[in-house]
C-alpha positions, 0 to 999 in steps of 0.5 A: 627855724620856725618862730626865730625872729630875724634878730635873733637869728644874726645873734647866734650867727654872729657867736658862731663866727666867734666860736669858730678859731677856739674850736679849730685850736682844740682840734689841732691840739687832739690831731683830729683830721682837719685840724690846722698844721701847727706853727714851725718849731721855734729855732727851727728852718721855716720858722719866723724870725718872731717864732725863734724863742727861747724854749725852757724845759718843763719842770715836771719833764723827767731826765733820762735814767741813769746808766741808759744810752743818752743819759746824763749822771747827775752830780751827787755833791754840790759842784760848788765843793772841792772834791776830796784828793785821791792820792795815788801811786806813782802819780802823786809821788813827794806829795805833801798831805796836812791832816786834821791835826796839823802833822804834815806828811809827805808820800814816798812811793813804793817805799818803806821803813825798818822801824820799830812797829807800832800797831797795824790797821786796814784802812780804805786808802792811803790818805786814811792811813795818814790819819790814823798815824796823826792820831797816835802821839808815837807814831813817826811813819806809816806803811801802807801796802796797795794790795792788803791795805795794811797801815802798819804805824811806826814809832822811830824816825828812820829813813826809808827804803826801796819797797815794790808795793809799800807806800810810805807817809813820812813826816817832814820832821820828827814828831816829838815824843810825848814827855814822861810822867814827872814823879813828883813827891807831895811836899815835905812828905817823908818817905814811906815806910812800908813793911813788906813780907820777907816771903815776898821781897826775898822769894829766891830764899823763902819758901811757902810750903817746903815742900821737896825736893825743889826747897831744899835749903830755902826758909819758911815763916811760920806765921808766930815769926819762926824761922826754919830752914828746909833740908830735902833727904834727911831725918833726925836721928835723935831717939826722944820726940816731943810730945806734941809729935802726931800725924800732921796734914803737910810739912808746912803745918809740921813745922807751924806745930813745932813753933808752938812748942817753945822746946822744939828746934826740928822736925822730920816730916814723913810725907805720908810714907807709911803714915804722915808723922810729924816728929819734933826734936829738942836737938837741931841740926847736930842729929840730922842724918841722911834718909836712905829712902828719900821720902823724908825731910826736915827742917830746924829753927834758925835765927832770923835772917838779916841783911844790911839796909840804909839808915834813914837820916833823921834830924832830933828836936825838929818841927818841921816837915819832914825831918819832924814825922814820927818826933815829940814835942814838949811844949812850953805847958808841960804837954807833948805832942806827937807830929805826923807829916802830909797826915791830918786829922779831919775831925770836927774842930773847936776852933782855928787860928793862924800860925806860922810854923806848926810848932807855934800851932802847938804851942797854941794848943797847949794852951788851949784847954780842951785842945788834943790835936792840931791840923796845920797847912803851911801854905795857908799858915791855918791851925785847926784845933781839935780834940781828937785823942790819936793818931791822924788817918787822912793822908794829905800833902802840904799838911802837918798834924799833932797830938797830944800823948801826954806829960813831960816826964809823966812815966817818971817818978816826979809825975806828970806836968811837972807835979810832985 
């Protein structure tokens, strides 16, 4: 303490007095001997009243695990949301449930239903089996089973039955049935006239091979347009063959070969027994005999087949659709015009117009040089000239077209357009 003056001295006593309780605090926040003991927990007996506040848990303090004893579980959803219901049997027994879509079901347990199935599915639960029900326009029930959670759908809306393990979800009323496809025909469109093989529109009396013994008395087409008729176990006695008879690969070429011969009205196919031979006769059915050896067959032309069809009504000298397809037309000119319904041409135009019948548009036409063609729509009352040379290629309903075929009276002696 040599060479400290006085003054100096009271200094660093006095900064030691203050010094003292910020040390004797860090000592008792260490615990190290001789550190003062600290305040009563606040709330807790021997505190003072001033002592009793509030204590707030640290942020950074953990909460203890999940699944330990003393722990808590924290909720996983906002406890602000409703949680989703659970139904249940037989609890929830006569609820009511709203799906998504509107189709308000009510449960009836350990029951179920008849009806016509639908289709099954697994779902997760009973509520997700009313779902996927509202989802299908046909469904009218759903059966859910508890054990194989199968949702087997219904398409008929039949009363329930008692069924141990079989939950029900039943409409409050019949879901309505989603209507039909209307068939509707494109406006003034005649009817279709497509030609149909008679191989396929009669197959109980065609055959495409002739092969035996299960065509026996069936039809064959060859493709020139003959008509012959397969007899299964016989032959053509006949002495002369035709020419054109040689080994041929099957009896639906046999006969095919014998069209071609415009003398030859039968064949006898020998099947390849002893060697594929294909006779052809002038002389038909009258010379046909039974084969004792079953490994022949023959066949004879026959006239065509026919069978009574409805006639179509059709109304001459019409221009409208669709009694007009198919008709001519003269015009005031000399100029005929074939007409097409729901048909139009689509070629480039050399000009258009407004009409009010298709008539009046060829009778513009007519006048019209250059003019071939027309396309008219009635809606809209337009006339679209053109020079196509032809029939129209693009189907269109609510359109009418024509074209030019000529005079009046051109194949005729007095020539055409009224010349001489």
């Amino acid at each position: 303490m040599m060479g400290l003056t006085r003054s100096t001295l009271v200094v660093l006593f006095s900064l030691s007095l203050l010094l003292q309780p910020l040390a004797n605090a860090q000592d008792q926040a260490q615990g190290r001997p001789g550190a003062s003991a600290q305040a009563p927990a606040a709330g807790r007996p021997g505190a003072s009243s001033s002592d009793q506040v509030p204590v707030q848990a640290s942020a950074s303090s953990q909460a203890p695990a999940a699944g330990r004893p003393g722990a808590s579980t924290a909720p996983t959803t906002d406890p602000a949301q409703p949680r989703p219901k659970v139904y249940s049997c037989p609890a929830d027994n006569g609820a009511r449930y709203t799906t998504g879509n509107g189709v308000t079901f009510e449960l009836k347990c350990d029951h179920g239903t008849i009806a016509k199935p639908l289709d099954n599915t697994i779902t997760n639960t009973q509520k997700d089996c009313a779902d996927y029900c509202s989802t299908l326009s046909n469904c009218q029930s759903c059966d859910w089973n508890i054990n194989s959670k199968l949702c087997a759908t219904k398409q008929q809306y039949i009363p329930t039955f008692p069924l141990p393990g079989t939950h029900t979800w039943f409409p409050l009323e019949e879901r309505s049935q989603r209507p039909e496809t209307e068939y509707r025909s494109p406006p003034d469109c005649p009817a279709a006239k497509v030609a149909l093989l008679e191989s396929v529109t009669t197959s109980a009396t065609f055959t495409a091979d002739g092969e035996c013994p299960s065509n026996d008395g069936k039809i064959f087409l060859t493709p020139q347009g003959t008509y012959f008729q397969v007899k299964c176990g016989t032959q053509n006695t006949a002495q002369v063959t035709l020419p054109d008879s040689r080994p041929l690969h099957d009896f639906a070429e046999c006969m095919t070969a014998c069209a071609d011969n415009p003398e030859c009205n039968s064949v006898t196919f020998a099947s390849g027994k002893p060697d594929w031979q294909c006779k052809m006769f002038e002389s038909g059915v009258e010379t046909l005999a039974a084969d004792a050896t079953k490994n022949k067959a023959s066949a004879v032309v026959i006239e065509p087949p026919t069978s009574a069809k409805k006639d179509d009504l059709v109304y001459l000298c019409s221009t409208e659709c669709p009694n007009a397809d198919g008709q001519t037309w003269d015009s005031p000119t000399g100029q005929k015009f074939r007409m097409d319904c729901c048909k139009r041409h689509g070629t480039i135009t050399i000009g258009q117009t407004q009409a009010g019948s298709l008539e009046e548009c060829m009778k513009i036409c007519s006048f019209t040089l250059a003019c071939q063609s027309v396309d008219f729509q009635r809606d809209t009352g337009r006339c679209y000239f053109g020079k196509h040379s032809g029939a129209p290629t693009i189907a269109a309903s609510g359109w009418a077209s024509a074209y030019a075929v000529g005079c009046s009276g051109a194949c005729k002696k007095e020539g055409c357009c009224g010349g001489a």
